[in-house]
C-alpha positions as CSV (number, residue, x, y, z in Angstrom):
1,X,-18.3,22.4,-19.6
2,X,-20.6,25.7,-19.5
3,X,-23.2,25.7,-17.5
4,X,-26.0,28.5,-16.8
5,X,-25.5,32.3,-17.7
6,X,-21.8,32.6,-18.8
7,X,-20.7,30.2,-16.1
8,X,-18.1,27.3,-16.5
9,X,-17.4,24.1,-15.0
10,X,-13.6,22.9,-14.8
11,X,-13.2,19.5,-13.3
12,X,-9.6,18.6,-12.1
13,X,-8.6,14.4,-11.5
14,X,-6.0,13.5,-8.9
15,X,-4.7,10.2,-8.8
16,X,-2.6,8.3,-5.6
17,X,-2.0,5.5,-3.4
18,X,-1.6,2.6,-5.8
19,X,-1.6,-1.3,-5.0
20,X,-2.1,-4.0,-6.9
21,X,-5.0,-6.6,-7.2
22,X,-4.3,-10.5,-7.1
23,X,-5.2,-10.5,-11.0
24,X,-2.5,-7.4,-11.6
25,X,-5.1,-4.8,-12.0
26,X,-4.7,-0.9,-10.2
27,X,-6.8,0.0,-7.6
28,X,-5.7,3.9,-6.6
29,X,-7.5,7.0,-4.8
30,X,-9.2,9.5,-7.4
31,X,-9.8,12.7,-6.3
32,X,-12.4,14.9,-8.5
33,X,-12.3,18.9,-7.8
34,X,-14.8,20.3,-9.5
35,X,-13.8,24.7,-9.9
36,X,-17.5,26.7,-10.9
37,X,-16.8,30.3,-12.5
38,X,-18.4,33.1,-13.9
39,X,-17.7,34.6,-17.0
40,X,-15.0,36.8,-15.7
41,X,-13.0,33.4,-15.0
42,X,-13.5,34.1,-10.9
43,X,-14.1,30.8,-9.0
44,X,-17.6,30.9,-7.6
45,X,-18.0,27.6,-5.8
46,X,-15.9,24.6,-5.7
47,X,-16.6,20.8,-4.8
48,X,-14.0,17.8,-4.0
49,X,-14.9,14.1,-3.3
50,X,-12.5,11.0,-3.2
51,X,-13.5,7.9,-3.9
52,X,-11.5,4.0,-4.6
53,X,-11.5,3.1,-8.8
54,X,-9.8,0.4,-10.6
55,X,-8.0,-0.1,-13.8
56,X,-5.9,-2.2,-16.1
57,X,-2.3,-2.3,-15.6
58,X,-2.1,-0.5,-18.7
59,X,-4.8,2.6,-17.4
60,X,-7.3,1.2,-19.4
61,X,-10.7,0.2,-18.0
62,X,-11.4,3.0,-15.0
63,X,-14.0,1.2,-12.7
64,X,-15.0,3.2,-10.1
65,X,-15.7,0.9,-6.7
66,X,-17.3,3.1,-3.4
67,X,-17.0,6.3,-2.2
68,X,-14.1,7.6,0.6
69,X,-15.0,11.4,0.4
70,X,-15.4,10.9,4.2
71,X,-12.3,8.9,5.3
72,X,-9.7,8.8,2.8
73,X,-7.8,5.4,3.1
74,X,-4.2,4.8,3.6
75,X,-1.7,1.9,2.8
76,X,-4.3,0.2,0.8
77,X,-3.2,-3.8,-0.1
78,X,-5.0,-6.2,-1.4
79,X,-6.0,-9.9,-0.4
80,X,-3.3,-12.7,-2.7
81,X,-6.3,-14.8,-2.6
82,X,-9.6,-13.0,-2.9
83,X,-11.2,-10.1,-4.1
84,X,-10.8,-8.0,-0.9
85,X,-9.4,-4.6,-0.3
86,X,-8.0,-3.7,3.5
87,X,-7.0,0.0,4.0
88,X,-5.6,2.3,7.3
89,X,-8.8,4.4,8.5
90,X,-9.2,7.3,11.8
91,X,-6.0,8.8,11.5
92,X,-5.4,9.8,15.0
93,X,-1.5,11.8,15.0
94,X,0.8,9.1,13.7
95,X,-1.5,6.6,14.3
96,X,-4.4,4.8,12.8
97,X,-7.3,3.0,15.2
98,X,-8.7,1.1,12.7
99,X,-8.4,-1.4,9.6
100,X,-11.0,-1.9,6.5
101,X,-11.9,-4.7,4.5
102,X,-14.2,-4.3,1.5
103,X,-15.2,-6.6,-0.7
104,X,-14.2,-5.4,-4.1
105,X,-15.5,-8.3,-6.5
106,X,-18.0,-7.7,-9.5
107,X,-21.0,-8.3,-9.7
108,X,-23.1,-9.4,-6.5
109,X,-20.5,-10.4,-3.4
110,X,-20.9,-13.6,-1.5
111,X,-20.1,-14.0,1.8
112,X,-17.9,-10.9,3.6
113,X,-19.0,-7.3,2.2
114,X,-17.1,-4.8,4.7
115,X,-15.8,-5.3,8.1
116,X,-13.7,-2.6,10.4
117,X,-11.9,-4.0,12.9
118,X,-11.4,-1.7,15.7
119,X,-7.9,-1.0,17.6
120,X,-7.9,0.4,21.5
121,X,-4.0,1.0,20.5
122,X,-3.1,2.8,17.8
123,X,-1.4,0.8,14.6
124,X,1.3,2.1,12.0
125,X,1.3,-0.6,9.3
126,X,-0.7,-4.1,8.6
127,X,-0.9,-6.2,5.5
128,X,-2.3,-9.5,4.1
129,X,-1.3,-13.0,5.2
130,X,0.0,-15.3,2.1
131,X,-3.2,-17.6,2.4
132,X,-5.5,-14.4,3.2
133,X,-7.5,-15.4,6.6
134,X,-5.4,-12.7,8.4
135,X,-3.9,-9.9,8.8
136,X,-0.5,-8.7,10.5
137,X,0.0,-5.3,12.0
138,X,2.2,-3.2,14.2
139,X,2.4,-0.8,16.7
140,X,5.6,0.9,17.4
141,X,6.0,-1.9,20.1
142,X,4.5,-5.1,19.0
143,X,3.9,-7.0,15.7
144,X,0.5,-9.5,16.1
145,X,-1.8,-11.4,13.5
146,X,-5.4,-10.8,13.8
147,X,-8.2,-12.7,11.8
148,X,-9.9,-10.9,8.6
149,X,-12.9,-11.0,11.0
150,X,-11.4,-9.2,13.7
151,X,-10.4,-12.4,15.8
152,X,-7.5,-14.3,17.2
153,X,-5.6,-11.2,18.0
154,X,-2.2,-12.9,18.6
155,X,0.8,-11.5,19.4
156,X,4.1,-12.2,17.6
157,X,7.0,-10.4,18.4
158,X,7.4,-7.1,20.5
159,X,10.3,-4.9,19.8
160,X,10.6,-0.7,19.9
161,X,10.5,1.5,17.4
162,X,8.4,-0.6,15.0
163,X,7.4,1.3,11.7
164,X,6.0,-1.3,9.0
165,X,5.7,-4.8,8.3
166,X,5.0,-6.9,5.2
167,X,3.7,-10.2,4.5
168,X,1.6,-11.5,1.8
169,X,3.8,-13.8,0.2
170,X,5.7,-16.9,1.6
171,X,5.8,-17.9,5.5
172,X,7.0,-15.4,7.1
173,X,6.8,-11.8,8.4
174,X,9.5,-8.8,7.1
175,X,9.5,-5.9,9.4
176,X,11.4,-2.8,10.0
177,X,12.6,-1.1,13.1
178,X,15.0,2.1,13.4
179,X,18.1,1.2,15.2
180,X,19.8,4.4,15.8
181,X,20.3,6.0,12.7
182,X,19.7,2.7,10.8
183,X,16.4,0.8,9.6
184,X,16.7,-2.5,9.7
185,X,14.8,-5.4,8.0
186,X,13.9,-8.7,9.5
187,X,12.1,-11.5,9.0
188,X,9.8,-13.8,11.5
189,X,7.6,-17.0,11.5
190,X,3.9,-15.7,12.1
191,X,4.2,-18.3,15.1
192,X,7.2,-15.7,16.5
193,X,10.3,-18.5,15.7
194,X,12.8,-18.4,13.2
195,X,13.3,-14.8,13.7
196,X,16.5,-13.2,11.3
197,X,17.6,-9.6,11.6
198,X,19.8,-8.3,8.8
199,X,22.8,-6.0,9.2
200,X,22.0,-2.3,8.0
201,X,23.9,-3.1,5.0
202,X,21.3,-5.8,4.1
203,X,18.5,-3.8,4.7
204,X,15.5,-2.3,2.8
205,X,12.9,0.0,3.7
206,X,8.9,-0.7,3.2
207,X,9.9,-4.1,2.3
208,X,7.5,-6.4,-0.3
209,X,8.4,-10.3,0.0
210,X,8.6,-11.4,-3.8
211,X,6.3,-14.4,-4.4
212,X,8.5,-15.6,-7.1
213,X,11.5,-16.3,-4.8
214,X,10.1,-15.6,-1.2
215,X,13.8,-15.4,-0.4
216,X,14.1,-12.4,-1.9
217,X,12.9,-8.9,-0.3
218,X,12.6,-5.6,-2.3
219,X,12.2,-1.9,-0.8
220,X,14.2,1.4,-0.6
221,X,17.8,1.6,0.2
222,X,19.9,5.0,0.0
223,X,17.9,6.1,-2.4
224,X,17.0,3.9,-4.7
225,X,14.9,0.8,-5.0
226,X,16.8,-2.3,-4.2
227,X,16.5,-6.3,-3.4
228,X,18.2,-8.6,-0.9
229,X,18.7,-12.6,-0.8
230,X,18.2,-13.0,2.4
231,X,19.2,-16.5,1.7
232,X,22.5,-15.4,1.0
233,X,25.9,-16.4,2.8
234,X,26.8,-12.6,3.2
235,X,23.2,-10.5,2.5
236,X,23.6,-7.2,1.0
237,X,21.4,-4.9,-0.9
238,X,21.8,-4.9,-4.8
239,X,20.3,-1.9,-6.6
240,X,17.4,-2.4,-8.9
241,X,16.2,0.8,-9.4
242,X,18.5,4.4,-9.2
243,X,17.6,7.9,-8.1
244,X,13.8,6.2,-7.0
245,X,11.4,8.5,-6.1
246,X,8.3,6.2,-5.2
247,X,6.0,6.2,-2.3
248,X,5.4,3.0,-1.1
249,X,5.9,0.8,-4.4
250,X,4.2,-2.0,-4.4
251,X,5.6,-5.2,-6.0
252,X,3.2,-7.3,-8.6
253,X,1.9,-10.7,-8.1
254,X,4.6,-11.4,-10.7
255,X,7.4,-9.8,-9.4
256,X,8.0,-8.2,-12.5
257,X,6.7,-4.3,-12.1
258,X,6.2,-1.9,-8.9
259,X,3.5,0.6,-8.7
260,X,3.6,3.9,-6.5
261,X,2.8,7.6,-6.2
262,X,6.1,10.0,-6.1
263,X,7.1,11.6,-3.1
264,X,6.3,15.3,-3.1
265,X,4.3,14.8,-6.1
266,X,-0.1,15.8,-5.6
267,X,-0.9,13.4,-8.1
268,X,0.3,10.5,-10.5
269,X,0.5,6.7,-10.4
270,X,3.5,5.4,-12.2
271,X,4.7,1.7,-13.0
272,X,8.4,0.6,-13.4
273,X,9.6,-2.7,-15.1
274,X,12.3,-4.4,-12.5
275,X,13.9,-5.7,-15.4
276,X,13.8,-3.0,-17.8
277,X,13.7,-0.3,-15.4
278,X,11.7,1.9,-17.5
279,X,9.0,4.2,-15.9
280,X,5.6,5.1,-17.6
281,X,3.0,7.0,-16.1
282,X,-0.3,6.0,-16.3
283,X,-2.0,9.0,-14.7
């Protein structure tokens, strides 16, 4: 686009942090640089915002939803039950002192619009409970369950070396921890009973529980994506997925595709079928 007396516009789209609605649509980051130069081809000026879109499974439809120019979010996940949106904010190191919540449905919303809830201790992963009233996070030290409202803070489990937990789908919580060299996966009631720890060998990293077969745990293994039974006799991770690349897949509603940003990769949001196992990218 020209603009003025020989100068150009060239505007540059990044695309990143993919999850999935509850109705299998996208909802990812878009960054828009926009370059201005003079009719040499030197840059003059230059502009960058952020800001939360959606879109079909298929890329179709790009909807954009509110601006994040300000605070880009992390680990984005949506509610299985609603049309809400919860996101990492203030970055802090490693760790993040707050969770978002956004209401993301068309049209005029009802009832809860935005909340923050606010963390004295810093957090390293959350995510949505099956029947989406609340939310479960860690520290490095403690796994709780907090109300979408920001009350009830309840403690679960507390452990060391926490990195991220899962729930979403099914009754209870997955969660890894690094023993020694090893991450290891296990699984707890939201009440803190019932609690299972897998073997290393049985393990997957940023685990998704399928809501097909809440038995059934998918993540990242040695280097590819896997799945585990942990309803089996003897557990052990099966390969799904070889020579996987993904940041933080996210598993569908359906259980049927993933949806993630590659690691060491600016910009891109890919989809792979489980069963398939082919890869198309949709920006």
């Amino acid at each position: 686009m020209f603009s003025g007396c020989g100068e150009s516009t060239e505007a540059n789209a990044f695309y990143y942090k993919p999850t999935w609605t509850r109705d299998g649509k996208i909802i990812c980051v878009k960054g828009l640089q926009s370059l201005k130069k003079d009719f040499l081809g030197s840059q003059t000026g230059s502009s960058y915002h952020e800001s939360v879109i959606m879109m079909s499974a298929a890329g179709t439809g790009e909807t954009y939803l509110f601006d994040v120019s300000s605070a880009p979010p992390s680990r984005m996940t949506c509610s299985p039950t609603g049309d809400y949106l919860a996101y990492l904010d203030d970055l802090r190191g490693d760790w993040f002192y707050r969770i978002v919540v956004r209401n993301i449905a068309s049209g005029v919303h009802l009832g809860l619009d935005k909340v923050e809830i606010v963390f004295t201790k810093g957090i390293v992963s959350f995510d949505w409970s099956s029947d989406g009233t609340k939310l479960v996070y860690c520290t490095t030290e403690e796994i709780c369950t907090i109300g979408v409202n920001g009350a009830g803070d309840t403690l679960v489990a507390a452990d060391a070396a926490l990195e991220f937990v899962s729930w979403k789908n099914g009754g209870r919580i997955a969660f890894i921890r690094t023993v020694g060299t090893n991450k290891i996966l296990s699984l707890i009631k939201p009440d803190g009973s019932g609690r299972l720890d897998q073997v290393a060998a049985a393990s997957v990293d940023l685990p998704q529980i399928s809501a097909i077969n809440t038995n059934e745990v998918f993540g990242i293994a040695g280097g590819a994506y896997c799945r585990v039974d942990v309803s089996a006799l003897s557990p052990a991770t099966v390969e799904v997925i070889a020579g996987f690349r993904g940041d933080l897949p996210r598993l569908s509603q359906a259980a049927d595709n993933i949806v993630y940003s590659k690691t060491g990769e600016t910009s891109g949001i890919y989809i792979s079928n489980i069963n398939t196992k082919q890869e198309n990218k949709l920006r």
